[in-house]
C-alpha positions in Angstrom: -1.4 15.1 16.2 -1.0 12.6 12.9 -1.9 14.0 9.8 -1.6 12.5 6.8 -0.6 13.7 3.6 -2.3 11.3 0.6 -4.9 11.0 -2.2 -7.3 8.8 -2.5 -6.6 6.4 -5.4 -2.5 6.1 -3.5 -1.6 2.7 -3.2 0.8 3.9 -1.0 -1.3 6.0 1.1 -4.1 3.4 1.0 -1.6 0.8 2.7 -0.4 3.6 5.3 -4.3 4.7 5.8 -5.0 0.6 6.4 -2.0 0.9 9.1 -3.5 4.1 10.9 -6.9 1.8 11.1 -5.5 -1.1 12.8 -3.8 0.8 15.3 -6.6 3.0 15.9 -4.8 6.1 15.8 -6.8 9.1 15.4 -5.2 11.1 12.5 -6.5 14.2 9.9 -5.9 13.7 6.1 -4.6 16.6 3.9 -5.4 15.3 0.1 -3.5 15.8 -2.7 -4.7 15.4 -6.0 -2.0 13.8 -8.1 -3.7 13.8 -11.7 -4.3 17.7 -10.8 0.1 18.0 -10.1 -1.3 19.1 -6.4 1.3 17.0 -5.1 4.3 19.6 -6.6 3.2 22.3 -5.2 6.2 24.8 -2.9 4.8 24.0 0.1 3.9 20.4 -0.7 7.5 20.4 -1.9 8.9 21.6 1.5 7.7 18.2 3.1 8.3 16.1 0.9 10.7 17.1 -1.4 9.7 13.9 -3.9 6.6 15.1 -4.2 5.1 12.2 -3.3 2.3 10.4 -1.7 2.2 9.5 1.2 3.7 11.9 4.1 2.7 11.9 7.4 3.2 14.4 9.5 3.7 13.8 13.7 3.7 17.3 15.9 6.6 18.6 13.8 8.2 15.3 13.1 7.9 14.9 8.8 8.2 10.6 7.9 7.8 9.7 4.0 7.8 6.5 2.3 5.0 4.0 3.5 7.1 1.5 4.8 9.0 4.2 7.4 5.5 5.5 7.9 4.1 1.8 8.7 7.5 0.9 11.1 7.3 4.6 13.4 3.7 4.2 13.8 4.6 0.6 14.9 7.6 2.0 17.2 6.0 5.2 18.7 2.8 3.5 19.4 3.9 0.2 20.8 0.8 0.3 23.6 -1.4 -0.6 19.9 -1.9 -3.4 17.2 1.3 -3.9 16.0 2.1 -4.4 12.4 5.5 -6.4 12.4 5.5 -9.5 14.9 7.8 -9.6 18.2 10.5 -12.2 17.2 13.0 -10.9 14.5 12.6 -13.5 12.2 8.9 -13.1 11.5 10.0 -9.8 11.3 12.3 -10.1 8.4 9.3 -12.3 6.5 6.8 -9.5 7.2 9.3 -6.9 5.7 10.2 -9.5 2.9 6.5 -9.9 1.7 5.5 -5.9 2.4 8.9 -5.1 0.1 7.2 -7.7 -2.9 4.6 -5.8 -2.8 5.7 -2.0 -2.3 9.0 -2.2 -3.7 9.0 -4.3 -6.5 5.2 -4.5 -7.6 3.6 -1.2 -7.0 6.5 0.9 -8.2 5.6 -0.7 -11.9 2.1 0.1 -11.4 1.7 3.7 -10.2 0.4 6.5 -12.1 3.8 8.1 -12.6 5.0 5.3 -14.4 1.6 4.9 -16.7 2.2 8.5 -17.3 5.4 8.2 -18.6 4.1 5.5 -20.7 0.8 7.3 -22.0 2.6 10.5 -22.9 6.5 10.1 -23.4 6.3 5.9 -24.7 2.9 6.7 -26.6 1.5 3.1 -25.2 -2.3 2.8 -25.7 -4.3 2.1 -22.5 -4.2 -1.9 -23.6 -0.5 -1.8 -23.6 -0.6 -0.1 -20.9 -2.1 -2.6 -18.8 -0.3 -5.5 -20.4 2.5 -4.1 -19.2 0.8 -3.9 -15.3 -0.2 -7.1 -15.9 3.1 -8.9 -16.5 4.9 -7.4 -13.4 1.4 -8.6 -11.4 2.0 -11.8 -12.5 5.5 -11.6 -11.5 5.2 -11.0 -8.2 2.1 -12.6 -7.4 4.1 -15.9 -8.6 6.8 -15.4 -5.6 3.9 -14.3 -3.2 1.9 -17.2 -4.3 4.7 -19.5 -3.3 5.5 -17.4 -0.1 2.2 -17.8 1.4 2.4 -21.4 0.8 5.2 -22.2 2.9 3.4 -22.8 5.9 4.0 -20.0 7.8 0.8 -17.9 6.7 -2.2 -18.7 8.3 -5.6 -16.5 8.1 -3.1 -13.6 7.0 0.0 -13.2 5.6 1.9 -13.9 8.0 -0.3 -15.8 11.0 -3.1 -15.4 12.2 -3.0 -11.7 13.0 -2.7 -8.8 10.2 0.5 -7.6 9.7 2.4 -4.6 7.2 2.2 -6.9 4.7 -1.5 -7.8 4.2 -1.3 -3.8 4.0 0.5 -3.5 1.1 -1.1 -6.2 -0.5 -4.9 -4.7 -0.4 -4.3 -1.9 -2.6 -2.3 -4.6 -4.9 -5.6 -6.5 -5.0 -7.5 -3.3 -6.4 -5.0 -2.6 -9.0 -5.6 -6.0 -10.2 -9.0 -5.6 -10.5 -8.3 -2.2 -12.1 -6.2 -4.4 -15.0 -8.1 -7.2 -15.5 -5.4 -9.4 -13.9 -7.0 -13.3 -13.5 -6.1 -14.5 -9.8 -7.8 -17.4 -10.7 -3.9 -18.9 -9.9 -3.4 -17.6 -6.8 -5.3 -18.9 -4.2 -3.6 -18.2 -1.4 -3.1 -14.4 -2.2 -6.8 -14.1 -2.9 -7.7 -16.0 0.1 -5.4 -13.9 2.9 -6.3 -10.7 0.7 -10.2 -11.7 1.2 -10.0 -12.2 5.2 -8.3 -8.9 5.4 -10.8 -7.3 3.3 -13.5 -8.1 5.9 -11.9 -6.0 8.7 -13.2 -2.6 9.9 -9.7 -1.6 9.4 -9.5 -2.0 6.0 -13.2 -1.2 5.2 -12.1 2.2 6.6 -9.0 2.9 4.2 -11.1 2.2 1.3 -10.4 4.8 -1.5 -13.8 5.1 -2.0 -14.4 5.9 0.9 -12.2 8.9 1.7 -13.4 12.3 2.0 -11.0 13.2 -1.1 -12.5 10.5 -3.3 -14.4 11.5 -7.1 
């Protein structure tokens, strides 16, 4: 049995939800509402002692961080879709875009950094996504020129979807949420849009999760 541990409004768990869906893996969800501190509760706590989103749990095997999450899924259940490709140098560009994305983009982004900004910095909500916005741009620069080196081709990486078109979805929204212009990027808008019209990633949606306000 998979079960996941996220909220709805997760970046992180969105991507891992997105990675569930293309491997059609059957999997319950246990939410956690983060603006509510759910996520520090003891037993919450005893998984994952971060107190973070997401977790997934596997019989009584306990995986955090969305990028472990995304490679076990792809290791335990080779027989489905798989998220990084065969050869080990598309695998190191996969990892290299997912790690734009989820370790140097979303970490600026998340609500325990606007937090810290709202109520220890005293930043106004405008500042507040100025801020979001500059570190967007940053990394939607490098991504920009990534996807342009002729090795992306309906997706990030190819012609199949891979991690890294799952970490880059929930980007997309939180760009949206900002009022980022991707106006300049149009091959991040344009793998981001083909990606958008799968099933898959219809299905991780935070909108449409049994959690979501």
């Amino acid at each position: 049995m998979l079960v996941l541990h996220d909220y709805f409004r997760s970046g992180a768990s969105h991507r891992v939800r997105i990675a569930l869906h293309l491997k059609d893996l059957e999997f319950t969800q246990a939410s956690h509402h983060l603006r509510r501190g759910e996520q520090r509760a003891q037993d919450y706590l005893s998984l994952n002692p971060q107190g973070l989103v997401p977790t997934l749990v596997h019989d009584n095997l306990v995986v955090t961080q969305s990028l472990a999450i995304m490679e076990y899924l792809d290791e335990t259940f080779p027989q489905t879709r798989q998220l990084l490709p065969p050869n080990a140098a598309d695998r190191a560009r996969v990892r290299s875009l997912s790690g734009v994305i989820a370790a140097d983009t979303h970490p600026l982004n998340n609500l325990r950094i606007l937090s810290y900004l709202e109520k220890n910095l005293g930043l106004p909500e405008e500042d507040r996504n100025a801020w979001c916005r500059r570190w967007l741009k940053e990394s939607f620069e490098a991504l920009e020129v990534h996807l342009s080196d002729g090795r992306s081709g309906h997706f990030c990486h190819g012609d199949e979807p891979t991690m890294a078109d799952a970490c880059l979805a929930p980007q997309m929204l939180s760009a949206k949420r900002f009022g980022f212009d991707m106006a300049p990027f149009a091959n991040v808008t344009r793998v981001a849009n083909n990606a958008a019209e799968l099933g898959a990633f219809k299905l991780a949606e935070p909108m449409r999760q049994p959690d979501a306000e």
